[in-house]
GUMARTI-363414 format. One record per residue: x, y, z of N, C-alpha, C in turn. Coordinates in steps of 0.1 Angstrom, whole numbers, plus 5000, padded with zeros to 4 digits. Layout:
XYZXYZXYZ;...
***
This chain:
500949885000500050005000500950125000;500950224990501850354990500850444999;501650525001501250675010500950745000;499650825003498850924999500051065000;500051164996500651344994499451374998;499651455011498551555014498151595001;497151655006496851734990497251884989;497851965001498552085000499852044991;500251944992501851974987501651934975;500251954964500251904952499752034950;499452154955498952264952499152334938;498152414930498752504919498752624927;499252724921498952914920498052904927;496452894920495352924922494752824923;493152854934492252724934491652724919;491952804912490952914900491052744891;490152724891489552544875489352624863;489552724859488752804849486952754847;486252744857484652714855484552834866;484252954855484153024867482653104868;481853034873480253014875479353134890;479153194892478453224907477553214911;477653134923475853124926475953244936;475253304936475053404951476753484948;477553524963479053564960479953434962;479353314956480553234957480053164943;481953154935481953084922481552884925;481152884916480652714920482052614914;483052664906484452634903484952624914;485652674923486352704928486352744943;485052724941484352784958484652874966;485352974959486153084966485053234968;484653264972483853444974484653514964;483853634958484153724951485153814957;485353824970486353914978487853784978;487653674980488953614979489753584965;488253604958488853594941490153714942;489353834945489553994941491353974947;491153914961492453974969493653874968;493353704960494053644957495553674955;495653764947497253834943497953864950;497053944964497454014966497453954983;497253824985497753794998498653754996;499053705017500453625018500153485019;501353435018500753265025499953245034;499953295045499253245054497753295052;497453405048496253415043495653275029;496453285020495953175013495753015017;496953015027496752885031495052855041;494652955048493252955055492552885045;492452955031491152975023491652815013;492952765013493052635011492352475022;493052525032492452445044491252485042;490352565038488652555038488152475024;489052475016488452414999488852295005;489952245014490352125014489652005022;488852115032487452055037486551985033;486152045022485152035015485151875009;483451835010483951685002484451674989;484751594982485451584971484851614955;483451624957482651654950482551784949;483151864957482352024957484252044957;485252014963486552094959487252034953;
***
């Protein structure tokens, strides 16, 4: 049986799938808010990493 990679250390750039869809202020791609889209660039790690640990929550169907 091999060992799984977290799934952070297989990370891209961005959560961004190019399906970039909204229901309400969250894209249904990517499941990020319109405010985390906006400020994406313009955080640090530790901010990004939050908003990864929350997609990585998510069941596998939805992140």
């Amino acid at each position: 049986m091999s060992k799984q990679e977290p799934r952070h250390l297989k990370r891209p750039d961005s959560p961004c799938i190019q399906v970039c869809r909204l229901e309400g202020n969250t894209c249904l791609g990517c499941h990020r808010s319109l405010d985390e889209i906006g400020r994406w660039s313009r955080m640090d790690a530790a901010q990004r990493e939050m908003i990864w640990t929350r997609l990585d929550a998510l069941p596998e169907t939805q992140g």
